[in-house]
Each structure stands twice: as structure tokens, then as C-alpha cells.
C-alpha positions in Angstrom: 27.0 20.7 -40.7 28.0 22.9 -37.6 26.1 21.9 -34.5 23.8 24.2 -33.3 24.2 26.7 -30.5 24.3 25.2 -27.2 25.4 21.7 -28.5 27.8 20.1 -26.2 30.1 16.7 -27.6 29.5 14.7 -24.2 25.7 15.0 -24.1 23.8 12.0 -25.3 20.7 13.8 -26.8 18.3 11.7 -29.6 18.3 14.4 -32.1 21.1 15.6 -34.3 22.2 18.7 -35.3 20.7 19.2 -38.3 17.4 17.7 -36.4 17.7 20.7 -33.9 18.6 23.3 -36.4 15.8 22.4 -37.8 12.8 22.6 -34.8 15.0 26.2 -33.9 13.8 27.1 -37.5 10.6 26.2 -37.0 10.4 27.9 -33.7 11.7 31.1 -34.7 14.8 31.4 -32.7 18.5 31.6 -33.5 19.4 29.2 -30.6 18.3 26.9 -27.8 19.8 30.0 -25.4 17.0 32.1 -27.0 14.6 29.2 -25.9 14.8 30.7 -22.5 15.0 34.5 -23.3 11.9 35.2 -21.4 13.0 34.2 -18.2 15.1 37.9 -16.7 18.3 37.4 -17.3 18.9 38.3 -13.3 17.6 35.0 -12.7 19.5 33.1 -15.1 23.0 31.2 -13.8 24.9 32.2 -16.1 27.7 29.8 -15.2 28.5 26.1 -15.8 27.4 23.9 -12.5 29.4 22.9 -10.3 29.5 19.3 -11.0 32.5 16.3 -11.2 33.2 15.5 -15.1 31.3 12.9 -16.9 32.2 9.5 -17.1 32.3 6.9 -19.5 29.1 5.1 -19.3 30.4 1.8 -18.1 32.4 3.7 -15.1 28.5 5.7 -14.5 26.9 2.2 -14.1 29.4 1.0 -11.8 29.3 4.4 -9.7 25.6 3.8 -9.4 25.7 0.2 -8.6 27.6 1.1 -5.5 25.3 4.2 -4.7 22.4 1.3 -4.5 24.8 -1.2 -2.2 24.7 1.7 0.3 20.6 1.2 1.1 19.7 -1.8 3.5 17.2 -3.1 1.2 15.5 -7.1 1.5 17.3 -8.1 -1.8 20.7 -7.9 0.4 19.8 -8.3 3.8 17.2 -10.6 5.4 13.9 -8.9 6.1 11.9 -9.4 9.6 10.3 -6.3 8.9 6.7 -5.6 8.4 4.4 -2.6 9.4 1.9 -2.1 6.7 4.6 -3.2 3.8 5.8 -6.6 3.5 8.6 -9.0 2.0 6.2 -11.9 0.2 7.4 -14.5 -2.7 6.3 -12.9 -5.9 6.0 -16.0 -8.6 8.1 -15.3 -11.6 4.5 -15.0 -13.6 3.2 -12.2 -12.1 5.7 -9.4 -13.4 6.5 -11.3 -16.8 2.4 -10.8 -17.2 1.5 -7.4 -15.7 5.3 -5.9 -17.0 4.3 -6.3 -20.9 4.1 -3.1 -22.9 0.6 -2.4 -23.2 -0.2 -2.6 -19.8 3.3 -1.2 -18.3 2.0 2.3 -20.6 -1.9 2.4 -20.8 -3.7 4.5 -18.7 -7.1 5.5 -17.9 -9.1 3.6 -20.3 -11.5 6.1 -21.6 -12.4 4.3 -24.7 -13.3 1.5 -24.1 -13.1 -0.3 -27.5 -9.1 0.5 -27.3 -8.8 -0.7 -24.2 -10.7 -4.1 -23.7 -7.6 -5.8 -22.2 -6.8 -3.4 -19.2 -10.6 -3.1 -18.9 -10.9 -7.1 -18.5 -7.8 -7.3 -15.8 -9.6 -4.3 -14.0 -12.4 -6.5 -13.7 -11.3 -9.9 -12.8 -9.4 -7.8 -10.1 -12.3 -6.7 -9.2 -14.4 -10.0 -8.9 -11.2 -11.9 -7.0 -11.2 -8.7 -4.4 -14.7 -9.3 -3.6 -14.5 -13.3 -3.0 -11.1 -12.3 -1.1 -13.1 -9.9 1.2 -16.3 -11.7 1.3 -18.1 -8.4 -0.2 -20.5 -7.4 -3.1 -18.9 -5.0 -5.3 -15.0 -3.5 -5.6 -13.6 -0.6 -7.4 -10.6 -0.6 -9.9 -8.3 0.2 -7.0 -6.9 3.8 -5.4 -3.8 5.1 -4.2 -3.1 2.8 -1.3 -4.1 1.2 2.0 -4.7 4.9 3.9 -5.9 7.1 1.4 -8.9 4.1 0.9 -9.4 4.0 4.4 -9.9 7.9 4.7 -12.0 7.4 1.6 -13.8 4.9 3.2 -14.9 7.4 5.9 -15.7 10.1 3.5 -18.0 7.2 1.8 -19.7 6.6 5.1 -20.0 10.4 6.3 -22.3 10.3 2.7 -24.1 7.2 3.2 -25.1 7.9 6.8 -25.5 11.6 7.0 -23.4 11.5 10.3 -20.3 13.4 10.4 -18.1 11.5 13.1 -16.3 8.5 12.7 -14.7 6.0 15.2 -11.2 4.5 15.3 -9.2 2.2 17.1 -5.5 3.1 18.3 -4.7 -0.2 17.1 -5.2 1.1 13.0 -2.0 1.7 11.5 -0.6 5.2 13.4 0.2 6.1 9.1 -3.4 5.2 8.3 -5.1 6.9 11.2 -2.9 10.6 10.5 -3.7 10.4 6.6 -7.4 10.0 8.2 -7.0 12.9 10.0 -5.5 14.9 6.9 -8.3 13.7 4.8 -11.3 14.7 7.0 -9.9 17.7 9.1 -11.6 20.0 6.6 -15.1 17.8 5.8 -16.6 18.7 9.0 -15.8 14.9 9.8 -14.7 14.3 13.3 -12.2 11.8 14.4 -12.4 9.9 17.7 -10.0 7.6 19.2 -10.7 4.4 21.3 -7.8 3.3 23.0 -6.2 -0.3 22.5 -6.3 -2.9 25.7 -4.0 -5.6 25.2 -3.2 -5.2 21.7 -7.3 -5.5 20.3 -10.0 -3.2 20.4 -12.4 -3.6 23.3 -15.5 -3.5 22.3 -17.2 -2.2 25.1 -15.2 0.9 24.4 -16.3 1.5 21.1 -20.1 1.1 22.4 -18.9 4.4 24.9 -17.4 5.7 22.1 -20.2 5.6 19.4 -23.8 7.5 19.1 -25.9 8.9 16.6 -24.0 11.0 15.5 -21.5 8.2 14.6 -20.8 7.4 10.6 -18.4 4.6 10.6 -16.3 2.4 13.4 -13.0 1.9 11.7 -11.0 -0.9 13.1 -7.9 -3.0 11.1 -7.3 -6.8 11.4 -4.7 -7.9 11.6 -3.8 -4.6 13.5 -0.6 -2.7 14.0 0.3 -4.9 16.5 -0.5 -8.1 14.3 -3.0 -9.2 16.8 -6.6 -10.1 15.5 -9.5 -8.0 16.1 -13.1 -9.7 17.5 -14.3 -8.7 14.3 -18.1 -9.8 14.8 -18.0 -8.0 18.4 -17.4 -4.5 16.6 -19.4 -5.2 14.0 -22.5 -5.6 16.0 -21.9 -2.5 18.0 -21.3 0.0 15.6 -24.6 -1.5 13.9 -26.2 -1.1 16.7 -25.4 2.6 16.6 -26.8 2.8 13.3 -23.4 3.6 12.1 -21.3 1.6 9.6 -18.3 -1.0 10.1 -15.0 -0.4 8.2 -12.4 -3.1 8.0 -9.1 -1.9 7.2 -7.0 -4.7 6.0 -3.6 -4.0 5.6 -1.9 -7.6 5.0 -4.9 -9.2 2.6 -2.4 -12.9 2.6 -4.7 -13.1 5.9 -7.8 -13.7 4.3 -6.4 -17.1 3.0 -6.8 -18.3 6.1 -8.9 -16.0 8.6 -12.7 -15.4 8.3 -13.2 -12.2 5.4 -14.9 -8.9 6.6 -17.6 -9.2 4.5 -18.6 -12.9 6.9 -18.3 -10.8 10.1 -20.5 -7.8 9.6 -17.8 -5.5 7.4 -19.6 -3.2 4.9 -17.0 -1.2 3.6 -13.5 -3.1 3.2 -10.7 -0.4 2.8 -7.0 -1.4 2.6 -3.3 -2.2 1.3 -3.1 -4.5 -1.8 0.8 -4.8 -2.0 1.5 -8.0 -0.7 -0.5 -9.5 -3.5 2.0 -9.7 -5.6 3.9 -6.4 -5.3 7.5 -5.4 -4.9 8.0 -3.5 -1.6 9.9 -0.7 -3.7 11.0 1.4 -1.0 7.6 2.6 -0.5 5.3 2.4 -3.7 3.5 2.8 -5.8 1.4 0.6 -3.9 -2.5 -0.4 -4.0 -5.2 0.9 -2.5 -8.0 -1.5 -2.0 -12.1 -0.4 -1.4 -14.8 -3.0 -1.7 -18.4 -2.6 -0.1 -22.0 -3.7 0.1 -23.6 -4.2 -3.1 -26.3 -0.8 -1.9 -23.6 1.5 -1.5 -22.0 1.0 -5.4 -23.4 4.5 -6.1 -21.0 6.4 -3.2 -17.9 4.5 -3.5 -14.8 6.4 -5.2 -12.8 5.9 -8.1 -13.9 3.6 -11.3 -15.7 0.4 -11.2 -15.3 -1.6 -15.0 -18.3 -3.7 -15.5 -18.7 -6.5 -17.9 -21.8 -6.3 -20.5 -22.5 -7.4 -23.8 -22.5 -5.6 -27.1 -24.9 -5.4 -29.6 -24.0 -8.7 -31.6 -23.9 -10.3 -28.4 -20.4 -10.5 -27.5 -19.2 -9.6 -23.7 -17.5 -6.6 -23.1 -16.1 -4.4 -20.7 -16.4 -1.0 -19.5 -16.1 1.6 -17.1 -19.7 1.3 -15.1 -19.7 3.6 -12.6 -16.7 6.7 -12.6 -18.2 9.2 -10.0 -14.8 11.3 -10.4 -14.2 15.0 -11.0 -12.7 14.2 -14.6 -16.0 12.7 -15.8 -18.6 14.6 -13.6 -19.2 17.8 -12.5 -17.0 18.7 -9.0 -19.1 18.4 -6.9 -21.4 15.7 -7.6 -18.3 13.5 -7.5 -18.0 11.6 -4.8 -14.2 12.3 -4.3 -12.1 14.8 -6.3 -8.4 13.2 -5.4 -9.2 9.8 -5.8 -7.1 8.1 -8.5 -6.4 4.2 -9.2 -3.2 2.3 -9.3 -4.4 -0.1 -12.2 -0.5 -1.6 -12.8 -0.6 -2.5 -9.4 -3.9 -3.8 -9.5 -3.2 -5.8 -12.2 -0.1 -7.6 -10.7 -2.4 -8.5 -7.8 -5.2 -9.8 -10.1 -2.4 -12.1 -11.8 -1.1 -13.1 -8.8 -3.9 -14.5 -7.2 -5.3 -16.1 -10.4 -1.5 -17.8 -10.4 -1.7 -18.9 -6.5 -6.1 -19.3 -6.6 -8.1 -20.1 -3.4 -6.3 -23.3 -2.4 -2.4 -21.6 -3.0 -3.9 -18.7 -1.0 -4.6 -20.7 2.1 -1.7 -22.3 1.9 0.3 -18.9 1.5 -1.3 -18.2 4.6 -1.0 -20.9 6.6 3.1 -21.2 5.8 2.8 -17.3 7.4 1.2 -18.0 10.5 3.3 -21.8 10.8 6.7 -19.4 10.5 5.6 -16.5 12.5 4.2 -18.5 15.9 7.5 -20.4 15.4 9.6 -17.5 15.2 7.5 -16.5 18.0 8.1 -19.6 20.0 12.2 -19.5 20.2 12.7 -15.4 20.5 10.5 -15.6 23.7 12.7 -18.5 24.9 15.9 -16.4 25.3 16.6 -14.9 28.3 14.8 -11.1 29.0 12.3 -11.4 26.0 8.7 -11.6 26.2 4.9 -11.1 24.1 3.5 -7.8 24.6 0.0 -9.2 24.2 -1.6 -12.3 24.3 -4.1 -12.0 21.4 -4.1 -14.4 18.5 -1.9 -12.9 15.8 -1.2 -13.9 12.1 2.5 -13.3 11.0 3.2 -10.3 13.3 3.6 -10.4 16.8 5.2 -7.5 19.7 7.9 -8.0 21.7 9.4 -6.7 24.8 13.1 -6.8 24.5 15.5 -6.0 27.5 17.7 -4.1 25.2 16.2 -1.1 23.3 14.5 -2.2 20.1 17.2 0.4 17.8 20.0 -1.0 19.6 18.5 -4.0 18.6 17.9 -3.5 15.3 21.4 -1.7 14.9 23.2 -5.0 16.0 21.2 -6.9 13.8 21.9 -5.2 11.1 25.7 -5.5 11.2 25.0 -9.1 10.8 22.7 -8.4 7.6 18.9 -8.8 9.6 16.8 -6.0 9.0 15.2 -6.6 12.4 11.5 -5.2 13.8 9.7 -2.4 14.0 10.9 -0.1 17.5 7.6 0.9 18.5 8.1 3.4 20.7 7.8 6.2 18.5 4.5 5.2 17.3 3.7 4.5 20.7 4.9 5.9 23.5 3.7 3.3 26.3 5.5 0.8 24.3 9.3 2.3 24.7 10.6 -2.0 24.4 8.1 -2.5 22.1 9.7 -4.6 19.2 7.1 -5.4 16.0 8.6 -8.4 14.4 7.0 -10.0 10.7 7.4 -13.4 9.8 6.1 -14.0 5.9 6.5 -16.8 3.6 10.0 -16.2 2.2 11.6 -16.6 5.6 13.5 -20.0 5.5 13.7 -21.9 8.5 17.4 -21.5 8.4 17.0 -18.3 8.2 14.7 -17.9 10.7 17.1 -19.8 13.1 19.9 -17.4 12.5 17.8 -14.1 13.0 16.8 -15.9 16.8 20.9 -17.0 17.1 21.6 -13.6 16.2 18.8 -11.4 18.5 20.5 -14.0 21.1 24.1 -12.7 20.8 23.0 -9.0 20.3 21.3 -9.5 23.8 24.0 -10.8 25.6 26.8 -8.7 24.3 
């Protein structure tokens, strides 16, 4: 048979022509131009694009392959780079699990008879986020680390009545300016209290609240990978009557520091990617929100709860789905909330895989690695802490060369070196953010220090 109009001998399409012949017949239309007759023809190119000729598939794989070389990415060079997104061991089980078929392509399981499977890993994420934060209840997951944290101040601008919230300069600068997107149009005010040596003074944020106050928002380990007082801020945002919001943006922490839910937190909002999760040049990644057990009713998003049927057998389903797709707008209690259940799901595997003991030892190889990172960069000559707080696998620098020149020399010799901070924060202009995780090798670790060395003294 003749191929139909429009049918080109170097496209790969599924569909022959005698297949496409016959959906134009059932369409009504001559040919697959005719498909787009209603757009004006003034509009239409009516020219080939300008583009190279195909190649043979092998030749486009290859082409692609050294497109891919081009990026800097922690597979090819060796990462000290962290900032809210970090280069952890993933165990082989994790993806070979959460990658199958029927979880890779399921979504939002709205009946829950099909769906018993996702619904199950959505729980027993659930119930391992809440012993990981040391709080009562967890939903299904959201977006990611920021997005929960604004959605943990929306959640408290409900729950209090109050419509101003207080956060540290010390919260991720990307977490703070999605805040600030969030709320700008919810009446919800924003204040700042400024950092003093890396950690949030509490004294400040007893200035800074009132009673008009919602929430103090404050992240441990912060942006400068220092460790809040978390108890201190607790208490005085309670004693504002306003709530306390832990952001957590690096949850291998809680292996081996006290969880939020011990030190006063009632809301936990933050960044579930390095349980488990590739660092993918940005996402998806997972948003994490857990709280007290009384405020179940205003938290966002889906919660799967586990029940029996009525022959007695355990079940699961979606408890609580306050969302705009299930209740009317605005009784929701956010309409752009969404969940990252894939993610979710590889972090539920992986700490099942690793459980509490292979946690705290995740955790304490971090902190073992970091401080002695930490120990031989501020040997050489010129470098030195920024603050003095205790910090977990991320500590600040103050180089005497500028941290891009830095970072520019160590990457000719394959480092992908800190964070420059002085973009995020201008009285930090030598600041230099370095991470230290897990899958750092001594040897490795000794080279990046040889190398910062020789970029120094060049």
C-alpha cells in the first residue's frame, strides 16, 4: 500500500501505513496535513526546519553520550558539594524495589482495592517518617523540602489564627524565597531574624515573636551545616503561643542527633532526598511534613491509613485527602499540594534496607568524615571555620582565595568543590560551604585537601 500523506522513510513512528490510513478514515480527513487545517495557515511554517540530517541510531547514541560528558556531574567528578542536595550511597536494593513496573507507573491511588501495594509503601513511609522525626502522624509526602516548609506555615497560619510567621537567616536562602512566594498573597507576613555565628540566637527570636506570631521556622542542620539549640527555640516560640517548625533538609542527621519531635518541634517540614534518592540534577525530589498527632485535620496532601475490612483482613487506604481534587476548593487545606509517592517509596525502602542501627551508623560515618575533612583544610596555610558551632557533615570556610576561583581550580582536577557563599550571603564574600557524606573515601578525601592545597598556593 502507498504510505499516507505526510509519511516520511527516516521517521521511526509505531504505526504503519495502512494503520494510519486507517485512523485518517476514521477521522474524516484526507491527510495528517489536514489534521492541522484549523490552525491559519499565516501561522503555519510552511518549510522544513532547519535541522543537521538524521543519523544512524548507533552514531545518535554516541552523539548523545558525549552531549552528557559535557555536565560536571558526581558520577564523573568527585562531589564535596552539598546545600540542600546531597551525594549519599544508595544500596543496590532500593531502586531494583521502588523501579518495578507497577510502582514506576501508578499514580494516585483512588481506588483503593487496585492499589493496596502503593497504598502499603505509602504507609510504612509514613510510620518510619514519624519514628525518624520523633512525631505523631506524617503525610504521603509533597513536592519537596521548600514547598513543605511554606506549607508548613500555611498549616500553622490555620491552626493558630495568627497571620505572621518567624524565620531564621540561617533556613535555606531557596527555602526561605519559595516561603515568601507561597504566603506573599495569604495575608501571611514573613519576618527575618538574623543569624550570629552561624545559629539562631534565641534571644532574637523572643524580640522577634508576639501574638500575633503563627510559627518560628528554624532548620537544623542549617545552611551553614551548623546545629541549631533546638530546645532553646522551641520554648520561646511556645512561649509566644506560636508554633515551632523544624525544617530538616539532610534527614541522615536524625541517625545520630536528637529528632524534632524530642525538642519541642510540632510541625517537621523538609527534604527527603538523601534517603535514598539520586541527586538528578535537581529532582524530582521529596517533600517531607510530619506533625502532632492534634493537628492531622490541617496538614496537606494525603495521609494512607491502615484498617481492617469487613472479613477482618488489614487494609489500606487514603484517611485523610483534604485536597482540591477530593473536596470542595476551599475547604481544602491547600490547593497546589501534590505528593512525590516514587520518591517516597525509594526512601521507605531505603530505610527499611539500612533500619535504625544502619541509620546511626550512616550518620556517624558523615560526621567521622566531615570533622576530619574539617581538621586538615583548616591546617593549610590562609584557611579557617567561619563559625564555631557544632556541625554535622557541613561546615564554612574562609578561604584566602575566592571560593569560584576555588572551585574553578578544583574542578580541572575533577572535585566539584563547595558552595561560594557569597551570593547567598553577602557578608560572607570567602565564604566556602563544604559537604562531607558517606561516599567520600578517605583517599578521596585526602586528594580534595592535597588539591585545595595546590589551588591555594598557585
Amino acid at each position: 500500500m502507498k504510505p499516507a500523506s505526510g509519511w516520511h522513510p527516516h521517521r521511526y513512528l509505531p504505526h504503519t501505513g495502512a494503520e494510519i490510513e486507517e485512523m485518517l478514515r476514521v477521522a474524516g480527513v484526507a491527510s495528517l496535513e489536514d489534521l492541522f487545517a484549523e490552525i491559519p495557515a499565516d501561522v503555519r511554517m510552511k518549510r522544513p526546519l532547519e535541522l543537521q540530517p538524521a543519523l544512524p541510531e548507533g552514531e545518535l547514541l554516541a552523539h548523545l553520550r558525549r552531549l552528557a560528558d559535557k555536565n560536571a556531574h558526581a558520577d564523573r567528578m568527585v562531589s564535596f558539594l552539598g546545600a540542600g542536595a546531597y551525594d549519599h550511597e544508595i544500596p543496590s536494593v532500593v531502586w531494583r524495589l521502588a523501579g518495578r513496573a507497577e510502582f514506576v507507573t501508578a499514580y494516585t491511588p483512588y481506588q483503593a482495592e487496585a492499589m493496596q501495594g502503593e497504598l502499603q509503601a505509602a504507609y510504612e513511609y509514613q510510620t518510619m517518617l514519624c519514628e525518624l522525626t520523633g512525631m505523631d502522624v506524617a503525610n504521603a509526602s509533597m513536592y519537596d523540602g521548600a514547598s513543605a516548609l511554606a506549607e508548613a506555615a500555611v498549616m500553622a497560619r490555620d491552626l493558630t489564627g495568627r497571620n505572621r510567621v518567624v524565620t531564621s537567616s540561617a533556613v535555606h536562602p531557596h527555602y526561605r524565597e519559595v516561603l515568601r512566594t507561597y504566603t506573599r498573597h495569604l495575608g501571611i507576613e514573613v519576618v527575618e531574624v538574623p543569624h550570629r555565628d552561624g545559629v539562631t540566637p534565641a534571644g532574637e527570636v523572643r524580640a522577634a515573636v508576639g501574638p500575633e506570631t503563627a510559627a518560628v521556622m528554624v532548620q537544623s542542620p542549617n545552611a551553614f551545616g551548623c546545629i541549631e539549640q533546638g530546645s532553646a527555640l522551641a520554648q520561646a516560640a511556645h512561649e509566644a503561643g506560636a508554633l515551632f517548625v523544624s525544617a530538616v533538609a539532610e534527614p541522615i542527621s536524625l541517625g545520630l542527633l536528637r529528632p524534632p519531635g524530642d525538642y519541642g518541634a510540632d510541625i517537621v517540614a523538609g527534604e527527603g532526598q538523601p534517603l535514598g534518592n539520586h541527586l538528578n540534577y535537581g529532582g524530582p525530589y521529596l517533600g517531607m511534613l510530619a506533625a502532632r498527632r492534634a493537628f492531622v485535620r490541617r496538614m496537606p496532601g494525603r495521609l494512607v491509613g491502615m484498617t481492617k475490612d469487613r472479613d477482618g483482613r488489614r487494609g489500606f487506604v487514603l484517611t485523610i485527602q483534604a485536597r482540591e481534587q477530593h473536596i470542595r476548593r476551599e475547604k481544602a487545606t491547600s490547593n497546589i499540594c501534590t505528593n512525590e509517592a516514587l520518591n517516597a517509596l525509594a526512601a521507605a525502602v531505603y530505610m527499611a534496607a539500612l533500619g535504625p542501627t544502619g541509620m546511626r551508623r550512616v550518620a556517624e560515618v558523615n560526621a567521622r568524615r566531615a570533622h576530619y575533612t574539617l581538621e586538615q583544610l583548616t591546617a593549610l596555610p590562609g584557611v579557617g571555620r567561619a563559625f564555631a558551632a557544632p556541625v554535622f557533615n557541613e561546615f564554612v570556610l574562609r578561604t584566602p582565595l575566592p571560593p569560584d576561583q576555588l572551585n574553578a581550580r578544583l574542578a580541572e582536577v575533577g572535585f566539584l568543590g563547595g558552595l561560594a557563599l557569597g551570593a547567598w550571603y553577602p557578608g560572607l564574600p570567602d565564604g566556602w560551604l563544604v559537604c562531607v557524606t558517606e561516599a567520600r573515601t578517605r583517599r578521596q578525601i585526602d586528594a580534595f585537601v592535597e588539591a585545595v592545597k595546590e589551588a591555594i598556593v598557585r
